[in-house]
N, C-alpha and C positions, 0 to 999 in steps of 0.2 A: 167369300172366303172367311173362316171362321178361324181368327185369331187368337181366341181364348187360350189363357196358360202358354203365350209365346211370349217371352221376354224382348221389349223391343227395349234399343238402347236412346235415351232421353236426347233430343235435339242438341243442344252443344255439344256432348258428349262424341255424338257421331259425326257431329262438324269438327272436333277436335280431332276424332280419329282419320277423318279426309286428309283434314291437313295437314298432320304428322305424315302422313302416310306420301304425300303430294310433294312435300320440303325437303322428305329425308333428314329431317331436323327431331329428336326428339325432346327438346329442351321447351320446357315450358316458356322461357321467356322468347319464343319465335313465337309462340300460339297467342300472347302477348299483344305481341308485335303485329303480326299478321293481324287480327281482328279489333286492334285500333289505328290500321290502315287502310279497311276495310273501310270503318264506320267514315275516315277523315275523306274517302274519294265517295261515298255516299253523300257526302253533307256538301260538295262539291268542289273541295281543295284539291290540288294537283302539285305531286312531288314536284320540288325544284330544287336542284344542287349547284348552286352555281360555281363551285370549282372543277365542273366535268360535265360533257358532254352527255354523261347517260342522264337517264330521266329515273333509275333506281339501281341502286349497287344495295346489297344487302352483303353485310361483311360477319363471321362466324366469330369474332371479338367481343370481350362482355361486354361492352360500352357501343350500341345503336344509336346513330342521330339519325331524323329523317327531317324536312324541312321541306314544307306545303306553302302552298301561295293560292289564291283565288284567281282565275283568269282575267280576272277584270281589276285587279289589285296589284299593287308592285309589292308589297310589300312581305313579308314569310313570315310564318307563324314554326316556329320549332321545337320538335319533339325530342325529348332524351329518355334512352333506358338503358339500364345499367344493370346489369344482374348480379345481388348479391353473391358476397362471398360462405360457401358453406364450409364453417368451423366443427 
């Protein structure tokens, strides 16, 4: 198959457009959000909320905390994001 003069769209780019498209979110700070959640369950942390039974609530509020733990660890390691305000 010969590709020449087809504009392919650059690898993040179309992982960005997956993921808007997958969240229904168009806010950059879910795409954010999303792929350094991604990197922390690759590197082998595992969400832990310990005032609630779910294992992830994602809330549509400018202000995300998520809050990981290693399975072999008690202890939590905690993320904040906060999305600016636009003046």
């Amino acid at each position: 198959m010969n590709l020449s003069g087809v504009k392919r769209l650059s690898e993040p780019l179309l992982l960005k457009n997956i993921l808007m498209e997958e969240s229904g979110d168009t806010c950059e700070l879910t795409i954010v959000i999303m792929t350094v959640h991604a990197v922390m369950l690759e590197s082998g942390f595992v969400l832990f909320d310990p005032d609630s039974s779910m294992r992830f609530s994602f809330s549509k509020k400018t202000f995300v905390s998520l809050n990981y733990t290693l399975p072999s660890v008690k202890g939590i390691v905690g993320l904040n994001f906060e999305k600016e305000a636009m003046l």
